[in-house]
C-alpha positions as CSV (number, residue, x, y, z in Angstrom):
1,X,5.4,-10.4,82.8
2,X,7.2,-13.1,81.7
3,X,9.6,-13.2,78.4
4,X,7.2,-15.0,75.3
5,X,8.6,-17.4,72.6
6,X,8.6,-16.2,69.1
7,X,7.5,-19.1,67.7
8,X,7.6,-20.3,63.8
9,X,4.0,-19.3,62.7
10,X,4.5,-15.9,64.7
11,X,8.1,-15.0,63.4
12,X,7.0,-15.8,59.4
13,X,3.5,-13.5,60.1
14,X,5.5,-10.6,61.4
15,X,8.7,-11.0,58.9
16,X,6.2,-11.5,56.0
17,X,4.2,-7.8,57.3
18,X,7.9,-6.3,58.0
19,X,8.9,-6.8,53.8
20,X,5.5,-6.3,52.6
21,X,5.1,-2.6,54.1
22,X,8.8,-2.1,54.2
23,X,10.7,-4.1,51.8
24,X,13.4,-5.6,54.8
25,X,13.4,-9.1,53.9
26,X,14.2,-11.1,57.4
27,X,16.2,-14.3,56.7
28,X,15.3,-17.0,59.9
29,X,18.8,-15.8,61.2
30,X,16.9,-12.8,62.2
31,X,14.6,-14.6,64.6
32,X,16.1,-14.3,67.2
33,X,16.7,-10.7,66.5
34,X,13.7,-9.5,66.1
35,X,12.3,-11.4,68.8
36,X,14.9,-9.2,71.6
37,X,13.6,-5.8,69.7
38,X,10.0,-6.7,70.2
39,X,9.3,-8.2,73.3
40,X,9.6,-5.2,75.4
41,X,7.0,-3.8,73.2
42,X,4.7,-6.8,73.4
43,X,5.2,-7.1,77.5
44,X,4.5,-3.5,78.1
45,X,1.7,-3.3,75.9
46,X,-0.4,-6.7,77.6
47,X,-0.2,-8.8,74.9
48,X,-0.7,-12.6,75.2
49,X,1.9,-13.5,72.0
50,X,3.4,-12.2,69.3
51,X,0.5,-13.1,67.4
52,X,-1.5,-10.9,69.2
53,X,0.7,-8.1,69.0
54,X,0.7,-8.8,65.0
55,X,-3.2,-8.5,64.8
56,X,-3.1,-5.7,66.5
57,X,-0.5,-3.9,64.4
58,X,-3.2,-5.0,61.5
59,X,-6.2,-3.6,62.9
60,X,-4.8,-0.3,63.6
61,X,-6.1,1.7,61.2
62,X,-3.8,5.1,61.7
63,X,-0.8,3.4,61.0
64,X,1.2,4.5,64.0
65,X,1.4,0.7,65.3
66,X,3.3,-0.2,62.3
67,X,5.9,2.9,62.6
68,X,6.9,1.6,66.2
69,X,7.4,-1.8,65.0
70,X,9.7,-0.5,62.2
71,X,11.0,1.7,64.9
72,X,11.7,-1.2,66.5
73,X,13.3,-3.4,63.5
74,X,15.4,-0.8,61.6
75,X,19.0,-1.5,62.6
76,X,20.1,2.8,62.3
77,X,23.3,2.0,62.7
78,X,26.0,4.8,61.4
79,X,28.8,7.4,62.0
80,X,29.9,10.7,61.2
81,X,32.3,10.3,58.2
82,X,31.5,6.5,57.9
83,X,33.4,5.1,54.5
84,X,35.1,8.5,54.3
85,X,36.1,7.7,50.4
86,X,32.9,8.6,49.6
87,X,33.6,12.2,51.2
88,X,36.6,12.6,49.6
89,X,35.2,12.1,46.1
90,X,32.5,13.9,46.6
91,X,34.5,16.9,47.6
92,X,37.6,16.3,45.0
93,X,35.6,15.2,41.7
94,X,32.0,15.7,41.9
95,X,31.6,19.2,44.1
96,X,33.8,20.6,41.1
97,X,31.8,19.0,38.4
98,X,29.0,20.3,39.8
99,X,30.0,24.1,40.6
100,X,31.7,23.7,36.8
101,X,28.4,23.2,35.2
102,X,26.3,25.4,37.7
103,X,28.3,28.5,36.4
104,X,28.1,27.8,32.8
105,X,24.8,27.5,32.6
106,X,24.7,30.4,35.6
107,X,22.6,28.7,38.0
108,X,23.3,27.9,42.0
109,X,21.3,25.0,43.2
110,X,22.9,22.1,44.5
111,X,20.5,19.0,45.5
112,X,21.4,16.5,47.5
113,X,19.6,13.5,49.0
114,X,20.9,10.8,51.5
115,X,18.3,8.6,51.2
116,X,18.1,6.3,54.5
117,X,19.5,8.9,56.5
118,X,19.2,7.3,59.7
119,X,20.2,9.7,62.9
120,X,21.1,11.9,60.9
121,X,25.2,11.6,61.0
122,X,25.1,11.2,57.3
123,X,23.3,14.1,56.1
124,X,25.3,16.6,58.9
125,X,28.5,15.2,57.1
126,X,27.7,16.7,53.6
127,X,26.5,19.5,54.8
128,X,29.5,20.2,56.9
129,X,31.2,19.3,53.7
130,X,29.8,21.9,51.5
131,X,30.0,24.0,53.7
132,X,33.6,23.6,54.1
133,X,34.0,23.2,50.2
134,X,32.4,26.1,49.4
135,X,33.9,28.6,52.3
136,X,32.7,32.2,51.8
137,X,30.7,31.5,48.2
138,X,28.2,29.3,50.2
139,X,26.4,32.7,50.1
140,X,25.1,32.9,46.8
141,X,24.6,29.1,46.5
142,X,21.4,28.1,47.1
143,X,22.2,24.7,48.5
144,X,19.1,21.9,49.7
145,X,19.8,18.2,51.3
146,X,16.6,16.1,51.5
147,X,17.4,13.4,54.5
148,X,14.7,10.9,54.4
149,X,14.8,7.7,56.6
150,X,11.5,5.2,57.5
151,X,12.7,5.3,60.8
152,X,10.4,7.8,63.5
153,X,12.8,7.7,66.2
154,X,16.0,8.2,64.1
155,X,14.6,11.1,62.6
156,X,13.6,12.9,66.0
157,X,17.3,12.4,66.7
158,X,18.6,13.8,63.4
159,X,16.4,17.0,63.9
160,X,17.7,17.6,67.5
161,X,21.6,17.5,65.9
162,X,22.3,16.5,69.8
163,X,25.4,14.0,69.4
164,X,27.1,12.1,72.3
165,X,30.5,11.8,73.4
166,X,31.3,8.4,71.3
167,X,29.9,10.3,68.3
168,X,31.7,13.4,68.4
169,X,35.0,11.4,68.7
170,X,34.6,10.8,64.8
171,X,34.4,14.2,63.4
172,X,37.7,15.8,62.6
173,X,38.6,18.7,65.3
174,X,38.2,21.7,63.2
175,X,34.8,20.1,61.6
176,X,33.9,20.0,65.7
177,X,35.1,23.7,66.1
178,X,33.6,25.2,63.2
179,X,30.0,23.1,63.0
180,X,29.2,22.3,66.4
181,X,28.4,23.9,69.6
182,X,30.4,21.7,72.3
183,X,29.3,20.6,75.6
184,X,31.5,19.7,78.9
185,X,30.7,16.6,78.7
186,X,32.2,16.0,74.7
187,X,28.6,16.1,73.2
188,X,27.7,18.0,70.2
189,X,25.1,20.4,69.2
190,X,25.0,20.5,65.1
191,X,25.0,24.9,64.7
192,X,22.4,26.4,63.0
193,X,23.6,27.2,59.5
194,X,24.6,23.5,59.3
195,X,21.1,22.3,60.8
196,X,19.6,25.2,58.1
197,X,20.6,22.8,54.5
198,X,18.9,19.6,55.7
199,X,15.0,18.9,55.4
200,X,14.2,15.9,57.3
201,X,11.4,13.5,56.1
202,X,9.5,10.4,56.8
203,X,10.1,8.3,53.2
204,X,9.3,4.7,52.5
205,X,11.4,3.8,49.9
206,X,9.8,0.8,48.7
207,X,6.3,3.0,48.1
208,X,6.1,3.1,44.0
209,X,6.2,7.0,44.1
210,X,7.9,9.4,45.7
211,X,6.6,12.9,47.0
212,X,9.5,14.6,45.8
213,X,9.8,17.5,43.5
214,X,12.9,17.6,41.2
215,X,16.1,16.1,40.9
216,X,18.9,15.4,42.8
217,X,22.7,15.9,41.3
218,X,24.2,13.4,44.0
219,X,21.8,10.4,45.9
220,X,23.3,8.5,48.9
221,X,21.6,5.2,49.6
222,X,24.5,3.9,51.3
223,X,23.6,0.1,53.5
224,X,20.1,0.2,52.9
225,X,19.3,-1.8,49.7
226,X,21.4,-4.4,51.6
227,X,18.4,-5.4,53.5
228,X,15.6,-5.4,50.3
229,X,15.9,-8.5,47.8
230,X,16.7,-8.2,44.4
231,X,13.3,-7.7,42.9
232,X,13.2,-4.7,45.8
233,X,16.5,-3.2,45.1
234,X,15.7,-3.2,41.4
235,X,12.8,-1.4,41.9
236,X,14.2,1.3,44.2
237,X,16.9,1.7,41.8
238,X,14.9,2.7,39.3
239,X,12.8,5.1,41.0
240,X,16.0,6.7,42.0
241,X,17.0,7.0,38.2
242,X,14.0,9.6,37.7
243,X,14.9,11.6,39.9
244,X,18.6,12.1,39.3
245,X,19.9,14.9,37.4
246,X,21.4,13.9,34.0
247,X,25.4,13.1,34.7
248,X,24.1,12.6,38.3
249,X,25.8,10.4,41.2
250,X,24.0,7.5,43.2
251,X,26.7,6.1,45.9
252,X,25.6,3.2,47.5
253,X,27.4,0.8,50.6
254,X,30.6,-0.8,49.9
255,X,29.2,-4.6,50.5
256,X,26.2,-3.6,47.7
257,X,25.9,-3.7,44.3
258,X,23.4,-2.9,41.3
259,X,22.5,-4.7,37.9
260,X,24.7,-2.9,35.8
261,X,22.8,-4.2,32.7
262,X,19.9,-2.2,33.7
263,X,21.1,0.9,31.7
264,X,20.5,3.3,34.2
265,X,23.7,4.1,36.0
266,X,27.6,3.7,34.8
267,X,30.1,1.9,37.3
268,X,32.4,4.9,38.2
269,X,34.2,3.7,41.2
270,X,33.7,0.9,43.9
271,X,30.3,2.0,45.0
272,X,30.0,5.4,42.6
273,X,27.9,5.3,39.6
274,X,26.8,7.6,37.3
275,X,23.4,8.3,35.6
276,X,22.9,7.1,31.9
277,X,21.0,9.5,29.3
278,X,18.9,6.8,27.2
């Protein structure tokens, strides 16, 4: 079958359904775009047009028609390590702070959540991190990292931990010796007691309330607000306010920012802020 044409009607239908169940806001630049991630899925599937294919994806009640076209749109696109100042932060100021007040108020929980979490990369890192922080008195901690991402397909590949060659080539060689099972070929199978921290989920995060229970000391939501508009990122924002720990950390992407007039987080550092008892 024959390439279609995305055409005006067609592309503002399908962008408008995109940031109304996801919050992605597609400017016309992404036209093209989303056209070249859709139209193997409209082909294969017999469609007629896009507008077709968009009806459909609205009369399909279980919902798994939309996941594949989010499947489809999400741009998953990060590394092991990726903006590494965040890491080193987190393991020279904020891992302290946070063993610091665990033993004085003798407790050993440690909550973390990377939010958007994508193939998983992200979440592997502070685990690997912890667990590299904390040596032999991982033990008695009693450490969980919620990984959530909107994302289907990226999430099956977080679970598997399977890495490729061009992957691996960005963790540090003793990270690879110590967390990873190496192939022949240079790919990477995330060990057991790594894979054991990390509970991946299925999250939306522009739905007004979260199935989560308790709080988090450190949230990553690192180059995923980039694509919500401001009334979206506002929003999010403040849902991740409730459920971080007071004194907790939200670091977000370098090329984002948040309304710092809002009164819920303190600017700490380029991308590091810090939650605000009212």
């Amino acid at each position: 079958m024959n390439n279609l044409c995305l055409t005006d009607e067609e592309f503002t239908l399908i962008s408008n359904l995109v940031y109304e169940k996801c919050g992605i806001k597609l400017g016309k630049q992404k036209r093209t775009l989303l056209m070249g991630r859709l139209q193997k899925i409209v082909s294969q599937g017999g469609f007629e047009s896009f507008k077709d294919y968009y009806h459909y994806v609205l009369r399909d009640t279980s919902g798994n028609a939309l996941k594949i076209l989010v499947d489809r749109i999400s741009t998953n696109h990060t590394y092991f390590f990726r903006e590494s100042d965040h890491f080193n932060f987190l393991s020279s100021t904020v891992l302290p702070e946070i063993e610091a007040k665990l033993r004085k108020n003798r407790k050993n929980a440690i909550r973390i959540w990377s939010a958007g979490c994508s193939s998983g990369e992200e979440p592997y890192t502070l685990a690997m991190l912890l667990s590299n922080y904390f040596g032999s008195r991982i033990s008695k901690m009693d450490i969980g990292i919620l990984a959530t991402d909107i994302a289907v397909s990226a999430l099956e590949r977080a679970v598997s931990g399977i890495y490729p060659p061009e992957s691996m080539d960005r963790v540090p060689p003793l990270y690879r010796t110590k967390y990873f099972t190496m192939a022949p070929d240079g790919s990477g199978l995330v060990k057991e007691n790594i894979k054991q921290m990390i509970l991946f989920r299925r999250l939306n995060l522009i739905q007004p309330n979260y199935p989560l229970k308790g709080s988090f000391q450190v949230i990553f939501c690192r180059n995923v607000m980039i694509y919500f508009d401001k009334a979206t990122q506002k929003a999010v924002v403040e849902r991740f306010y409730r459920y971080t720990e007071p004194e907790g950390y939200l670091f977000i992407g370098h090329s984002e920012t948040i309304d710092r007039s809002s009164g819920l987080y303190q600017y700490v550092r380029p991308s590091v802020h810090r939650k605000i008892q009212k």
